[in-house]
ZAMARGU-29075 format. One record per residue (C-alpha): residue in three letters; x, y, z. Coordinates in nm, 4 decimals, decimal comma. Example, Ala and Ser with C-alpha at 12.3 -4.5 7.8 and 13.67 -1.06 7.14 Angstrom:
BEGIN
[atom "ALA"; [1,2300; -0,4500; 0,7800]]
[atom "SER"; [1,3670; -0,1060; 0,7140]]
END
This chain:
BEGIN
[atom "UNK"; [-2,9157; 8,7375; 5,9833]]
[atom "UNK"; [-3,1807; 8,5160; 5,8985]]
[atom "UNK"; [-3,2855; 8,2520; 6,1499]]
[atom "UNK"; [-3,2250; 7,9915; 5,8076]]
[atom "UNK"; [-2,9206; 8,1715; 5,6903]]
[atom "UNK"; [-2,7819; 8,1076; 6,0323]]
[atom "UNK"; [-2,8779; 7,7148; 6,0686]]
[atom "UNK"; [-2,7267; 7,6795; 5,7203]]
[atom "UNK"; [-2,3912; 7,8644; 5,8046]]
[atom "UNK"; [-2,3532; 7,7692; 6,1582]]
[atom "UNK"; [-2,5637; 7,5193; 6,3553]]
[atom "UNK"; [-2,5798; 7,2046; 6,1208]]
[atom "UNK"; [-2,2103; 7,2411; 6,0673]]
[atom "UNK"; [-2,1211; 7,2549; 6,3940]]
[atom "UNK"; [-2,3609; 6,9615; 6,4707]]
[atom "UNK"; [-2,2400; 6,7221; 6,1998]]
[atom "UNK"; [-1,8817; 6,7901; 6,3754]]
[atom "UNK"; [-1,9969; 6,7193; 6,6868]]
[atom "UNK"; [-2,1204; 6,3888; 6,5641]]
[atom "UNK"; [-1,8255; 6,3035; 6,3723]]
[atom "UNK"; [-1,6181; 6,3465; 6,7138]]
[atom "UNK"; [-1,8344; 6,1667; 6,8781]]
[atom "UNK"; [-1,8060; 5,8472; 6,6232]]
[atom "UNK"; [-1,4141; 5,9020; 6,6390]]
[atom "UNK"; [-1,4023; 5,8928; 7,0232]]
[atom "UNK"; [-1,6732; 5,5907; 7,0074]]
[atom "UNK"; [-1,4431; 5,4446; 6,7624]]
[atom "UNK"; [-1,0807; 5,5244; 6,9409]]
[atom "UNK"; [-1,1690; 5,5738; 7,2719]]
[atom "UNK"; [-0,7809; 5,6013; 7,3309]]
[atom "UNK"; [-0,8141; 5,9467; 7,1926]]
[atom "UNK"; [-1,0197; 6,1012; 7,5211]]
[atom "UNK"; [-0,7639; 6,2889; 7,7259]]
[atom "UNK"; [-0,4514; 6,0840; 7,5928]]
[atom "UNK"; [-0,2381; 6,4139; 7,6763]]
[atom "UNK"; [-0,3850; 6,4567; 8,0525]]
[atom "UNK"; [-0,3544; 6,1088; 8,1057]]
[atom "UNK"; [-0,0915; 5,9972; 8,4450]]
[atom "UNK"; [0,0282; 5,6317; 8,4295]]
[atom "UNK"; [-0,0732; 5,4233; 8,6777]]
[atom "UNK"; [0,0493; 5,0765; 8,8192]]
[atom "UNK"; [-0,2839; 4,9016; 8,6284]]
[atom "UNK"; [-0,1921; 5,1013; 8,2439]]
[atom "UNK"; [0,2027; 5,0807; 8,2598]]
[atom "UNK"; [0,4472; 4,7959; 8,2221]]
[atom "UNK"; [0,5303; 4,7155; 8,5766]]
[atom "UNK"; [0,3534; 4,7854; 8,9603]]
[atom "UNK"; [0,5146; 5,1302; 9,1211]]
[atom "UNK"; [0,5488; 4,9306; 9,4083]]
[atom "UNK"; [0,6747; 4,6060; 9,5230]]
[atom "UNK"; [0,5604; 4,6774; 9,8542]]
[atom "UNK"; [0,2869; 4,3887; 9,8364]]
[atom "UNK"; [0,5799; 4,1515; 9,7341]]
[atom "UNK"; [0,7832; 4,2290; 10,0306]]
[atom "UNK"; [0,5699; 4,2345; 10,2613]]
[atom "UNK"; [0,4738; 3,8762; 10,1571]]
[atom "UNK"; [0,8101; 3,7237; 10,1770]]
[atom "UNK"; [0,9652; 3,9259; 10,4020]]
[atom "UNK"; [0,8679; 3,7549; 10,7115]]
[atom "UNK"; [0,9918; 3,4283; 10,6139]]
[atom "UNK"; [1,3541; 3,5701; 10,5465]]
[atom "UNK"; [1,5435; 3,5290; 10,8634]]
[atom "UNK"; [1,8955; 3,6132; 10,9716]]
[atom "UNK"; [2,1637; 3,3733; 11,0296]]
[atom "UNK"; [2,4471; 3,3874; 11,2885]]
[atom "UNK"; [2,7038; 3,1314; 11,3463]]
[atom "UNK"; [2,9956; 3,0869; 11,5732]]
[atom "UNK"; [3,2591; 2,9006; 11,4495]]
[atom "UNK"; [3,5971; 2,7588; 11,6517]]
[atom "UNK"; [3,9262; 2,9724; 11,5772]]
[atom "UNK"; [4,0147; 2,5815; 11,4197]]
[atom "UNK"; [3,7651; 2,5888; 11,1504]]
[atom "UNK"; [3,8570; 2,8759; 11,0086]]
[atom "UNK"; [4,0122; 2,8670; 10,6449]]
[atom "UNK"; [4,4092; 2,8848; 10,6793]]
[atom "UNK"; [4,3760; 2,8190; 11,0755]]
[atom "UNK"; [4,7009; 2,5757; 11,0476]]
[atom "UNK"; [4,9417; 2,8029; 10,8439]]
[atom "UNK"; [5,2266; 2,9394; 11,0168]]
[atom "UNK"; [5,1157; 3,3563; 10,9881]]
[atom "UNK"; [4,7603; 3,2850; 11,0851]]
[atom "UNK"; [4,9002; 3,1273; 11,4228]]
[atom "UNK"; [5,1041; 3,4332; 11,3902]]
[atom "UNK"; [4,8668; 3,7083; 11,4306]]
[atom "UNK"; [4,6397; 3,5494; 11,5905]]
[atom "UNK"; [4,8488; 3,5623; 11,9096]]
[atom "UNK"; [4,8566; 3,9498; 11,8614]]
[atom "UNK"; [4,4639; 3,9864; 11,8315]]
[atom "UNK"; [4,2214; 4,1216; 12,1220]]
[atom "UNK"; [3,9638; 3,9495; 12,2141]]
[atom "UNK"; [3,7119; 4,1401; 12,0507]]
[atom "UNK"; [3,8850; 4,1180; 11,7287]]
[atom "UNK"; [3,9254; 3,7040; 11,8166]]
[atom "UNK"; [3,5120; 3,7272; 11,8252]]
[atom "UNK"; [3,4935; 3,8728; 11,5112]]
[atom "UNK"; [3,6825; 3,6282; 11,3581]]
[atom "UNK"; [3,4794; 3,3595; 11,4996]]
[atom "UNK"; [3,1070; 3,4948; 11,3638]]
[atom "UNK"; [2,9861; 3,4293; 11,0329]]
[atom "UNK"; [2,6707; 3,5994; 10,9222]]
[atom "UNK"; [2,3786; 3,5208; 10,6294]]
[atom "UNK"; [2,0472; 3,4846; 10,5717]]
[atom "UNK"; [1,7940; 3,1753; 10,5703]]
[atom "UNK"; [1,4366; 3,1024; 10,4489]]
[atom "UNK"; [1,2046; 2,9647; 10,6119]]
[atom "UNK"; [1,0211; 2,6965; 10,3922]]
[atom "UNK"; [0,7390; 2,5474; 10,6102]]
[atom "UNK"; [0,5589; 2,6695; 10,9312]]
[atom "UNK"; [0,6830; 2,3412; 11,0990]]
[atom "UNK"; [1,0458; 2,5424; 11,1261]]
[atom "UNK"; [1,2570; 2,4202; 10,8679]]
[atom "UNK"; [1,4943; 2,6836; 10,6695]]
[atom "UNK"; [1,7170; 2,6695; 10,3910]]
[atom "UNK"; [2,0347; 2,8635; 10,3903]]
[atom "UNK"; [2,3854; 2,8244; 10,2308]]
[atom "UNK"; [2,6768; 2,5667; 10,3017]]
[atom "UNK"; [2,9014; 2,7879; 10,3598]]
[atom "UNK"; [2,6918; 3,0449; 10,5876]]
[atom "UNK"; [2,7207; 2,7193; 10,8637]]
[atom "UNK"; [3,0320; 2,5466; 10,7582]]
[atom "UNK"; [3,2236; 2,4354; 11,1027]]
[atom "UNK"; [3,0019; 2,6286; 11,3054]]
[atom "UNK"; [2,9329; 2,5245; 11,6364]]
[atom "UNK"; [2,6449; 2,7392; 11,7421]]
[atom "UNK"; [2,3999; 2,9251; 11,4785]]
[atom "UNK"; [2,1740; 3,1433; 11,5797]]
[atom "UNK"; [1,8461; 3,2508; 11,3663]]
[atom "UNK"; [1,7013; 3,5975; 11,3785]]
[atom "UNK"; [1,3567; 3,6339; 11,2797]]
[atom "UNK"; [1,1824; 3,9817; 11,0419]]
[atom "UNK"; [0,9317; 3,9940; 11,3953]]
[atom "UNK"; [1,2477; 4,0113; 11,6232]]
[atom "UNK"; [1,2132; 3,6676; 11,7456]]
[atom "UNK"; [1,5487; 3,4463; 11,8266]]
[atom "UNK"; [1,6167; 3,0737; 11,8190]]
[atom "UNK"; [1,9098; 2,8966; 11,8313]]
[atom "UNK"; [1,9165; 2,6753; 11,5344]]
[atom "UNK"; [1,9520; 2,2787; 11,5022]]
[atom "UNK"; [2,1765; 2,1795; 11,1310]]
[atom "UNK"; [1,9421; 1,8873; 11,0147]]
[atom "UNK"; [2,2019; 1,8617; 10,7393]]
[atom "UNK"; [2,4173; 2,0154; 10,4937]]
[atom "UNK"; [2,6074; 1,9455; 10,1235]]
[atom "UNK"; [2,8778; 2,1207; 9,9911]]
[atom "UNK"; [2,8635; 2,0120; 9,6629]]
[atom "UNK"; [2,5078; 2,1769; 9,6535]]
[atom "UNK"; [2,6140; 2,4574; 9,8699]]
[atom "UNK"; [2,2685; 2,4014; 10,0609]]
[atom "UNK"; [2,2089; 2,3581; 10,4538]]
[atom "UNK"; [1,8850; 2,2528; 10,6259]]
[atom "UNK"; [1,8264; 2,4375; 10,9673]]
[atom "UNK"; [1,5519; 2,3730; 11,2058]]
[atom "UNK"; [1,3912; 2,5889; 11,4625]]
[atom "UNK"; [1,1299; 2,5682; 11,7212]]
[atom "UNK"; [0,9395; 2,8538; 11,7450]]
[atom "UNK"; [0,5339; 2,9227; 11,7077]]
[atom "UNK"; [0,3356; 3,1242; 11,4261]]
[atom "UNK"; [0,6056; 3,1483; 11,2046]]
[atom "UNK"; [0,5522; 3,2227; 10,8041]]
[atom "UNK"; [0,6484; 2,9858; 10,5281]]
[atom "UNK"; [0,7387; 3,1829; 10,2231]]
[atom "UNK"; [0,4896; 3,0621; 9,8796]]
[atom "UNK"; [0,7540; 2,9047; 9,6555]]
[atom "UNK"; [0,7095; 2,9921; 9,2671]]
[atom "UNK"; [0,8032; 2,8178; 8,9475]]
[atom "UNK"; [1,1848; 2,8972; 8,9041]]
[atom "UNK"; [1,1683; 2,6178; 8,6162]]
[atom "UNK"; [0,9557; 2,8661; 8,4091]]
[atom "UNK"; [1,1692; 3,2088; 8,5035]]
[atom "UNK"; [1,2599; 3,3993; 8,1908]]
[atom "UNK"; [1,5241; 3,6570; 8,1045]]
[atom "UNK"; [1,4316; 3,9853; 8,1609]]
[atom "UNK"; [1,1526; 3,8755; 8,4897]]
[atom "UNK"; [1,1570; 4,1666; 8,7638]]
[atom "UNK"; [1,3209; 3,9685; 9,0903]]
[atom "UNK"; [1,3419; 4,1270; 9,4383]]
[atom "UNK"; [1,6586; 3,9538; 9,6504]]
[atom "UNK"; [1,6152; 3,9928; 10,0231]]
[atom "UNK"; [1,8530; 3,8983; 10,2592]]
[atom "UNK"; [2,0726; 4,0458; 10,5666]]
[atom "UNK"; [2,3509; 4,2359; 10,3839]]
[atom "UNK"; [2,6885; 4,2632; 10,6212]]
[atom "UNK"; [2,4891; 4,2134; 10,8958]]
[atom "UNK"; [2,2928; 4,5476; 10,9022]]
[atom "UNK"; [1,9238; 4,3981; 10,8712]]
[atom "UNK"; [1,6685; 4,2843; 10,6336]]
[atom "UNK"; [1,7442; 4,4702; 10,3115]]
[atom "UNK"; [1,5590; 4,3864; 9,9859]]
[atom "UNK"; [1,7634; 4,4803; 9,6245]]
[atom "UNK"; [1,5725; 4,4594; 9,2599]]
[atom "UNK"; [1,6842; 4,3708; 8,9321]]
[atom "UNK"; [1,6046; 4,1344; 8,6666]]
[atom "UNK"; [1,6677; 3,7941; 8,5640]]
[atom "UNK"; [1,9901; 3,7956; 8,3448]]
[atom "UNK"; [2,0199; 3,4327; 8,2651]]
[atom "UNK"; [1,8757; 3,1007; 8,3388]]
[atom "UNK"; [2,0448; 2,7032; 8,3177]]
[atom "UNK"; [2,3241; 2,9354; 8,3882]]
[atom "UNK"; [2,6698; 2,6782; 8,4030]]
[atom "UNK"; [2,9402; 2,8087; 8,6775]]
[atom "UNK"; [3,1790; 2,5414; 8,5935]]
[atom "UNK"; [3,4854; 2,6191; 8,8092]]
[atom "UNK"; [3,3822; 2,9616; 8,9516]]
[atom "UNK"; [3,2952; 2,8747; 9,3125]]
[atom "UNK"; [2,9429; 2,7459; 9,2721]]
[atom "UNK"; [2,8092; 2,4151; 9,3852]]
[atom "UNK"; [3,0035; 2,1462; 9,1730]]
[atom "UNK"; [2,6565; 1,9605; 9,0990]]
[atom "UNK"; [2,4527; 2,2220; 9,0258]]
[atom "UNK"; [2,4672; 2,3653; 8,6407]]
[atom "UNK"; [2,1733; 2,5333; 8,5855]]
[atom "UNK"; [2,1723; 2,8470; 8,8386]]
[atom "UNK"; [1,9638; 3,1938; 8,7991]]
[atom "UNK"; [2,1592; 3,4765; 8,7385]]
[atom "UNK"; [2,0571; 3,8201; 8,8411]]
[atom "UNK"; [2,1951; 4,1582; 8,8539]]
[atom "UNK"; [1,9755; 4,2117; 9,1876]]
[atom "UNK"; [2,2777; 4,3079; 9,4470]]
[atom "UNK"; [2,3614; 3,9921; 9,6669]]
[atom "UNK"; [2,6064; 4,1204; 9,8663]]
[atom "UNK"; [2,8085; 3,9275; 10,1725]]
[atom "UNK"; [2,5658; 3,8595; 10,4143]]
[atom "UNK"; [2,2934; 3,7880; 10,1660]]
[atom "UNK"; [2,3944; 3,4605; 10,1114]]
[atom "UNK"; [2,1157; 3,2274; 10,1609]]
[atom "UNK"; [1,8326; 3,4579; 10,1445]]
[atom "UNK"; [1,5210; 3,4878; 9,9177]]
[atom "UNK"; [1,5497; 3,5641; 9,5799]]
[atom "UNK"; [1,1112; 3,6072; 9,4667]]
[atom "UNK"; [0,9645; 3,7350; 9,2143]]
[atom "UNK"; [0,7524; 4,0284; 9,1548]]
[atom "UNK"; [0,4751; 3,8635; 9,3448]]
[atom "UNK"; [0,6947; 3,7690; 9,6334]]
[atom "UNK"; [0,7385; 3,4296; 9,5842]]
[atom "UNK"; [1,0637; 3,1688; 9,6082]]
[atom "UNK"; [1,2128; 3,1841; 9,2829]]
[atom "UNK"; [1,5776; 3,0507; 9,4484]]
[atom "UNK"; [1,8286; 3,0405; 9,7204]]
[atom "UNK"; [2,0689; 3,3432; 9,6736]]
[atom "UNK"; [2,4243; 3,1978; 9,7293]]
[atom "UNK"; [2,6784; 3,3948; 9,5681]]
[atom "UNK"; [2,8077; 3,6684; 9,3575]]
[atom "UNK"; [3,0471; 3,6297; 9,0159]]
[atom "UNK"; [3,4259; 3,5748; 9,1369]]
[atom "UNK"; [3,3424; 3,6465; 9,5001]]
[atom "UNK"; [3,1950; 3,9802; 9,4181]]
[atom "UNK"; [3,4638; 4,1144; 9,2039]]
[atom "UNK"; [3,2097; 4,1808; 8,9007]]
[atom "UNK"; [2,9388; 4,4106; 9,0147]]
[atom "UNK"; [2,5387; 4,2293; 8,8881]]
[atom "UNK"; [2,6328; 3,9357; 8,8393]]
[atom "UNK"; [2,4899; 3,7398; 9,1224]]
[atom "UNK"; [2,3470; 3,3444; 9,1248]]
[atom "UNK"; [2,0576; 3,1804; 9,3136]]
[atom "UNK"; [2,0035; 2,8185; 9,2984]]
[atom "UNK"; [1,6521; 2,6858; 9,2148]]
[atom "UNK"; [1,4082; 2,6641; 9,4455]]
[atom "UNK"; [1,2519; 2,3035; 9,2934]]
[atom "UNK"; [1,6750; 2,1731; 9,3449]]
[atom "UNK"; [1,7236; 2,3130; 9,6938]]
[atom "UNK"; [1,3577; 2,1924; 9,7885]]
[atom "UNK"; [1,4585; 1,8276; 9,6455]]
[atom "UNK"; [1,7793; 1,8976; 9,8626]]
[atom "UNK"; [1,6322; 1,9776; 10,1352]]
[atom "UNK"; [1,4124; 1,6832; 10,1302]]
[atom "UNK"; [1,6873; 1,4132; 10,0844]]
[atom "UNK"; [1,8763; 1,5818; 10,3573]]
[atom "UNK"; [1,5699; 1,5564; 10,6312]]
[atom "UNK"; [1,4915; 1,2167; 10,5280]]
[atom "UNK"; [1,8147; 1,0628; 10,4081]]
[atom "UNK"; [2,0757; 1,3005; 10,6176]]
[atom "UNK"; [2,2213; 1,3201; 10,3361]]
[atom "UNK"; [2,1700; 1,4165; 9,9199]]
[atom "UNK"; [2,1068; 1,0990; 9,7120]]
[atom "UNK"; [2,1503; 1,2055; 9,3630]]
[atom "UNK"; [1,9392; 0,9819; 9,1445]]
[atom "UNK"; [2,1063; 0,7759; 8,8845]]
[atom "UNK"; [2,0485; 0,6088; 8,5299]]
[atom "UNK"; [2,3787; 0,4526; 8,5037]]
[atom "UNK"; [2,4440; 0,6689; 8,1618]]
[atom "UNK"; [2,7490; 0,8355; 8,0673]]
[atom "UNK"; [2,7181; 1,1142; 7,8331]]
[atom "UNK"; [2,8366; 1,3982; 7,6898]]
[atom "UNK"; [2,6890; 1,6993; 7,5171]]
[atom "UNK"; [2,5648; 1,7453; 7,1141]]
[atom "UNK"; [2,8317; 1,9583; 6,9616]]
[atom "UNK"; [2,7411; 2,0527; 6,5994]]
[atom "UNK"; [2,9945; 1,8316; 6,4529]]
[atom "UNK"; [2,8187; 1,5252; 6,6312]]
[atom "UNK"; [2,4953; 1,6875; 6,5688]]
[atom "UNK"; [2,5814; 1,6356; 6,1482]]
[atom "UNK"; [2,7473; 1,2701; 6,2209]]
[atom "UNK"; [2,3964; 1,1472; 6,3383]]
[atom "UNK"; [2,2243; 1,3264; 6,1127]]
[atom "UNK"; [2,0281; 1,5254; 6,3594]]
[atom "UNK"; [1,8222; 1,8486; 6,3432]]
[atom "UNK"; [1,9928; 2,0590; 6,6257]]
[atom "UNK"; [2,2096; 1,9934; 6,9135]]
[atom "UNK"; [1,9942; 1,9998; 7,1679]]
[atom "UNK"; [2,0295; 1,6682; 7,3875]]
[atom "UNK"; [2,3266; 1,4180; 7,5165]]
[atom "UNK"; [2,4712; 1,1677; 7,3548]]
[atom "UNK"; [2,5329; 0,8340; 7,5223]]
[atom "UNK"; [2,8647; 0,7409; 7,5432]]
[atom "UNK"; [2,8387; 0,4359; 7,7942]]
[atom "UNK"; [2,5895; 0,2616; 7,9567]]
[atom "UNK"; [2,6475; 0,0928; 8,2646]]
[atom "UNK"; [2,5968; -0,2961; 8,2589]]
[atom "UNK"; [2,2252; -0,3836; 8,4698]]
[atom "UNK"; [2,1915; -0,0308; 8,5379]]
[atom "UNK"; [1,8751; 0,1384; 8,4562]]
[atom "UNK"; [1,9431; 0,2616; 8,1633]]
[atom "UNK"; [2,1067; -0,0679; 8,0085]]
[atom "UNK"; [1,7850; -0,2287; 8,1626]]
[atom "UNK"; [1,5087; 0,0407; 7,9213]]
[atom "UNK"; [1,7440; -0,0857; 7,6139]]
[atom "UNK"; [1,9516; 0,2454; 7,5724]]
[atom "UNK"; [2,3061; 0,1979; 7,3836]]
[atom "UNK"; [2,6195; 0,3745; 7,3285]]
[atom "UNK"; [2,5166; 0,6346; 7,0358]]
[atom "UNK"; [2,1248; 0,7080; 7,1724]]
[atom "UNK"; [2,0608; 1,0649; 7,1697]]
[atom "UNK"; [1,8643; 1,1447; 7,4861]]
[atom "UNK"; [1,6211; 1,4427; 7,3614]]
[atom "UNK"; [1,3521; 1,4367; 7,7253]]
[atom "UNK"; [1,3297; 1,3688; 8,0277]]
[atom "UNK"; [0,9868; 1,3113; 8,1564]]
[atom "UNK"; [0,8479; 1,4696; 7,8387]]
[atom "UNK"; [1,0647; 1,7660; 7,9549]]
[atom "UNK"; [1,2897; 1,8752; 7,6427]]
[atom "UNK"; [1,6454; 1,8247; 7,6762]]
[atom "UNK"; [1,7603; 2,1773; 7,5485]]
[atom "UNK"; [2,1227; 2,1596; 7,5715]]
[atom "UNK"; [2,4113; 1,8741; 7,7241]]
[atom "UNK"; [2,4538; 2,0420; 8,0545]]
[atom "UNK"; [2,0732; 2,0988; 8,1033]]
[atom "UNK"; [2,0237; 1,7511; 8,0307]]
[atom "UNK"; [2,3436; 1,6181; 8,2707]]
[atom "UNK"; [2,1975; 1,8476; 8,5623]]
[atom "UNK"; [1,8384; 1,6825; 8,4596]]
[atom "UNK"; [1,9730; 1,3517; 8,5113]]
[atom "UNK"; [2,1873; 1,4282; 8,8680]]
[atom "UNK"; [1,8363; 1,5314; 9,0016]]
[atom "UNK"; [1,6425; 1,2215; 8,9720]]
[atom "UNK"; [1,5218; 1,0631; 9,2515]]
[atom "UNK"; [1,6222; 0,6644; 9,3408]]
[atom "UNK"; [1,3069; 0,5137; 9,2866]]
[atom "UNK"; [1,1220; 0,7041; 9,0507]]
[atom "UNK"; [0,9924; 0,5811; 8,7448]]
[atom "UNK"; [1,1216; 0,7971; 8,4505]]
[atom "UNK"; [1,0307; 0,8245; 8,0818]]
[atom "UNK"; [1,3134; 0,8604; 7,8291]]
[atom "UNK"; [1,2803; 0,9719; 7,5051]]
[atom "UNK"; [1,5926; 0,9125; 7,2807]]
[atom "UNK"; [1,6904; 0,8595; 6,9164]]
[atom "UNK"; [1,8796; 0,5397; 6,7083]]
[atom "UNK"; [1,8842; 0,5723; 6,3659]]
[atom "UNK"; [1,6726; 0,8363; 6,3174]]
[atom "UNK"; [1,4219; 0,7096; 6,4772]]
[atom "UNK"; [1,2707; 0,8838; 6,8475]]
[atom "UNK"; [1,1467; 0,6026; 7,1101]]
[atom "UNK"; [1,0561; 0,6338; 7,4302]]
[atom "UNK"; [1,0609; 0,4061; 7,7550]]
[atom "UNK"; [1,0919; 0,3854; 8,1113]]
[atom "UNK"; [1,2533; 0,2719; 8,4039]]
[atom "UNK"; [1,3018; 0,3307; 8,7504]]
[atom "UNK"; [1,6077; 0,5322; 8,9100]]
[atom "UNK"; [1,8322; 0,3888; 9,1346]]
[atom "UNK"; [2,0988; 0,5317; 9,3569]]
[atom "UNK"; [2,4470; 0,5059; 9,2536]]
[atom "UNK"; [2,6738; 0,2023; 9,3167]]
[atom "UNK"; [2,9044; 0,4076; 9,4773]]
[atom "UNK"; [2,6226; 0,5598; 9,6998]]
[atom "UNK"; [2,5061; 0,2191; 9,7984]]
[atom "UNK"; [2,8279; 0,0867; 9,9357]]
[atom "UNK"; [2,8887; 0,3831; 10,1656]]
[atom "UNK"; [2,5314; 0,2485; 10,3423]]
END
């Protein structure tokens, strides 16, 4: 074969393809070694590991232990409790006295945030810390209706966990929940968030609170109060209880970190929560309403009273306004905007955005604290 037979047949052929692979893999450089290929925590959709999360929170989750009086306890006064509790043992009388949950701690100064009912009637609590470190606890303060408690400790070095942006959690959000699970130690569950502005009504949940994060991370007894982060470890809310005390498997709540943080502040300053107040009654948009005032959706409240001098009658709001925001914040359904309103603080000046005839205005005025709140002082 002739050295020119042989370019013609073989070499310039095989160099043009070489070229043209070259341009394609220029082109899609996807193509080189797509099959070989292993995915790693920086090409797929999630980290491997939330190791890095963990190990960022986990320190500031703590253990709580309380000790309760045989008095305090739920059905202490009826007739068969009395009963058998004559027939216990001691040991089994000690049991019956502890209560056990978990707590955050929220500032290197020693303040934690746990549940209501981890500390309800207790008369000692004791706080556990991730580095074995033990404190007996000091209740700064506590509400029910929030399901929130304030603890304080005084102990050295300790880590405040970063708090996130709960008001900006979406469906579908990896979240890690960490917490002391029937007492056997730190334990940290995953899942996702299922729901947000999530409405318990009459389930069990705090009776102000109407917009808790739902999970189906596993927030089991003993979790209560402890961290729920996200997947970069930090405080998305306060885990406080699962769906129809724990009779529905994933369904768990955690109350948002921005409420139990504006909780926790009335309670150190205050010693108690002073829910903010416009002096507005009103009730959600339902569709029907929605077409009587010839509005575009149903997102926002309807005024239905206005109390005489209160804020709200002082801005120029009436009876048949349709609050839409909040501090520019959109109103996006009734309860979101009644849970808006309950978490206003007495003295801060407000913007309201609202519509009368068709028309959107918006104003201001400054929050006070409710007449009923005031007389108790």
């Amino acid at each position: 074969m002739s050295l020119q037979r042989f370019l013609q047949d073989w070499a310039i052929p095989a160099l043009i393809g070489l070229a043209v692979a070259a341009a394609l893999l220029l082109l899609f450089p996807h193509l080189q070694g797509q099959s070989d290929r292993v995915p790693t925590a920086a090409n797929s959709q999630g980290p491997i590991s939330y190791a890095s999360a963990v190990n960022l929170a986990g320190p500031a989750v703590v253990n709580v232990y309380s000790r309760r009086p045989l008095r305090n306890l739920p059905m202490a006064n009826h007739p068969l409790f009395r009963y058998y509790l004559k027939r216990m043992t001691p040991l089994q009388r000690e049991r019956l006295r502890q209560n056990l949950g978990s707590g955050v701690i929220v500032n290197e100064t020693g303040y934690i945030l746990t549940n209501f009912h981890v500390i309800s009637g207790a008369e000692q609590i004791t706080v556990l810390l991730a580095d074995g470190r033990e404190a007996q606890a000091e209740l700064v303060g506590s509400d029910d209706r929030f399901d929130l408690a304030v603890l304080e400790i005084d102990l050295p070095n300790l880590t405040a966990i970063e708090v996130g942006e709960p008001d900006k959690a979406q469906v579908g959000d990896v979240v890690l929940a960490i917490g002391n699970p029937f007492g056997i130690g730190q334990t940290v569950t995953q899942g996702i968030i299922s729901a947000t502005d999530r409405d318990l009504g009459n389930t069990g949940g705090g009776s102000l609170l109407q917009n808790f994060l739902q999970t189906d991370a596993a927030i089991n007894p003993g979790n209560s109060g402890g961290a729920l982060v996200d997947a970069h470890g930090r405080l998305l809310g306060i885990n406080t209880t699962s769906a129809l005390n724990q009779t529905v498997p994933s369904v768990s709540f955690a109350i948002p970190a921005n409420i139990a943080l504006k909780v926790m502040q009335d309670l150190i300053e205050f010693g108690r929560v002073v829910p903010g107040w416009l002096g507005v009654y009103a009730d959600p948009l339902t569709e029907d309403l929605a077409r009587a005032f010839n509005l575009a959706s149903t997102n926002g409240v309807l005024v239905t009273h206005i109390h005489n001098q209160g804020p709200a009658h002082q801005a120029g709001l009436k009876p048949g306004d349709v609050i839409t925001h909040i501090n520019s914040d959109p109103i996006n359904d009734g309860n979101h905007g009644l849970a808006a309103m309950a978490m206003l603080r007495p003295g801060e000046v407000v913007s309201i955005t609202y519509i009368r005839n068709g028309k959107s205005i918006t104003t201001q005025t400054r929050v006070s604290e409710a007449p009923e709140q005031q007389a108790e002082d």
